[in-house]
C-alpha positions in Angstrom: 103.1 94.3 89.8 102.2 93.7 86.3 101.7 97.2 85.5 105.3 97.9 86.7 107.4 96.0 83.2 110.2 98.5 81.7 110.7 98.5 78.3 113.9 98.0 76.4 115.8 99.6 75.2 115.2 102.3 78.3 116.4 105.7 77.2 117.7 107.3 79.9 117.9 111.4 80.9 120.1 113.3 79.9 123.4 113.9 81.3 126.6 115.7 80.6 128.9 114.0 78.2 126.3 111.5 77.5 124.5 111.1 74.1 121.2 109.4 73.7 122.0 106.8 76.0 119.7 103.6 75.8 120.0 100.8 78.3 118.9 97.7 77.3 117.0 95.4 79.9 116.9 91.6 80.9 114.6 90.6 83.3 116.7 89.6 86.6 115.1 87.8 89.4 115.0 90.5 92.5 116.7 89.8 95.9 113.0 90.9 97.8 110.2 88.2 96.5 107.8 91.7 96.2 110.1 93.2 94.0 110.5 93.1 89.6 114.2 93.8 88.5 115.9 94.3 85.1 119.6 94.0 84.7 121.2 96.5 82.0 123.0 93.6 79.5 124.3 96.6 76.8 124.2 100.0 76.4 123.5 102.4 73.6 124.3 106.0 72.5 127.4 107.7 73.5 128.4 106.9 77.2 132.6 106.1 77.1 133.6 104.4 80.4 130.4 103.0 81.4 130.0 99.2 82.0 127.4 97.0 81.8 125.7 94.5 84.7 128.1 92.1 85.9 128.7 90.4 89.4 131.6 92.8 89.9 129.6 96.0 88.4 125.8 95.3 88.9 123.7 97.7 86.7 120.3 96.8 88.0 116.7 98.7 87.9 114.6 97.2 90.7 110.8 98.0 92.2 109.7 96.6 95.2 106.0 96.7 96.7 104.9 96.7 100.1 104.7 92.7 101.3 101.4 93.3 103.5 99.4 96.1 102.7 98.2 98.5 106.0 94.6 99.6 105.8 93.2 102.5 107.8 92.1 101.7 111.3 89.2 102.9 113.1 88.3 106.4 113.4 87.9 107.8 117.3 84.5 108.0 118.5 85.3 110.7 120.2 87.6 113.0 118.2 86.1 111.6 115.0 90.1 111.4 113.3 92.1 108.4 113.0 94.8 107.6 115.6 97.3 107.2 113.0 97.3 107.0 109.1 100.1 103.9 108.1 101.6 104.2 105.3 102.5 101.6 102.3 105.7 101.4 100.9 107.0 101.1 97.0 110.4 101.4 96.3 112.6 102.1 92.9 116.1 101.5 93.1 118.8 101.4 90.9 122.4 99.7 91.8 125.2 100.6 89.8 128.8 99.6 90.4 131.8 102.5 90.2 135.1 102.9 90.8 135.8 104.6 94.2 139.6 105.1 92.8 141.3 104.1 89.3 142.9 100.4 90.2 140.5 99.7 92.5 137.7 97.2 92.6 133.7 98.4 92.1 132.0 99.8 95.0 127.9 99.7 94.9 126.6 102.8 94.3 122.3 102.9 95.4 119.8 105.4 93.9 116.6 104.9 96.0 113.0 106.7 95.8 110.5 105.8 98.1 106.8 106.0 98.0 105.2 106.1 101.3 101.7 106.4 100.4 99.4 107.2 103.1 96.9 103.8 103.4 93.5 104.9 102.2 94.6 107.7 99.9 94.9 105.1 96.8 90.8 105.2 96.7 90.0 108.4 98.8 92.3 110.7 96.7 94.2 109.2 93.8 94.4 111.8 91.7 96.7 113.6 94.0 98.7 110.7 94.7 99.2 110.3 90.8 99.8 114.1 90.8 102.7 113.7 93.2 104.8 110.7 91.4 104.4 112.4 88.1 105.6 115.6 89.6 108.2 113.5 91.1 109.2 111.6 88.0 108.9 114.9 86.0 111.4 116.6 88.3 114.2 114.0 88.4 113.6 113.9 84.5 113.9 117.4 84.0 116.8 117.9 86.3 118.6 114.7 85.6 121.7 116.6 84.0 121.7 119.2 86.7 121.4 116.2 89.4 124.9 114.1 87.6 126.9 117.4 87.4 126.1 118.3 90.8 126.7 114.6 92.2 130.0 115.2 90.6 131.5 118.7 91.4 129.2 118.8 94.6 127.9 121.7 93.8 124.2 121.9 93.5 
């Protein structure tokens, strides 16, 4: 997963009350062996009550591959389809602790997205694979204000 290396200081989207925040990253070994992972050692721009990783409070950016990749299987003579398309697996998550209730110690908050690309599509059609994670990115990116103020007056 070489191609997959964050850069620090990560800016991050914007978000009510928040000012240019900036993370910055230190690489963190990952709890999967398929997986890279950064841990967020200081913070930048304006972003009053957020903490930084710790073992209490982890602030952590991991991506995980799929161990074994699945390859297509054997098309039926008959029907000429496939029986079934697997599908490979990538994962982005991000672990944040938070306080469920002032006085009260962290709880782990998890923001998953998962990739399950259909095996086969990586050669046969990668532009449209490529099309649909930068549409993806592009939407969380574009709506990541809209997506903290809903997650907070749960209202969407």
């Amino acid at each position: 997963m070489a191609g997959l290396t964050l850069s620090s200081p990560l800016t991050g989207g914007a978000q009510t009350g928040f000012t240019s925040p900036t993370y910055t990253l230190v690489t963190d070994i990952a709890p999967d062996t398929n997986g890279k992972q950064v841990a967020v050692s200081a913070l930048g721009g304006t972003q009053t009550g957020v903490t930084i990783h710790s073992v209490a409070s982890p602030f952590t950016v991991t991506f995980v591959r799929p161990k074994a990749f699945k390859a297509l299987g054997q098309i039926n003579p008959v029907t000429g389809l496939l029986a079934s398309v697997p599908k490979n697996q990538w994962k982005a998550i991000t672990r944040k602790g938070v306080t469920p209730l002032a006085g009260q110690p962290f709880s782990l908050m998890n923001v998953s997205t998962t990739f399950d690309i259909p095996a086969g599509a990586d050669t046969a059609d990668n532009a449209n694979v490529r099309a649909a994670i930068a549409a993806h990115i592009g939407s969380l990116w574009q709506l990541s204000a809209a997506l903290g103020d809903s997650a907070v007056s749960g209202v969407m």
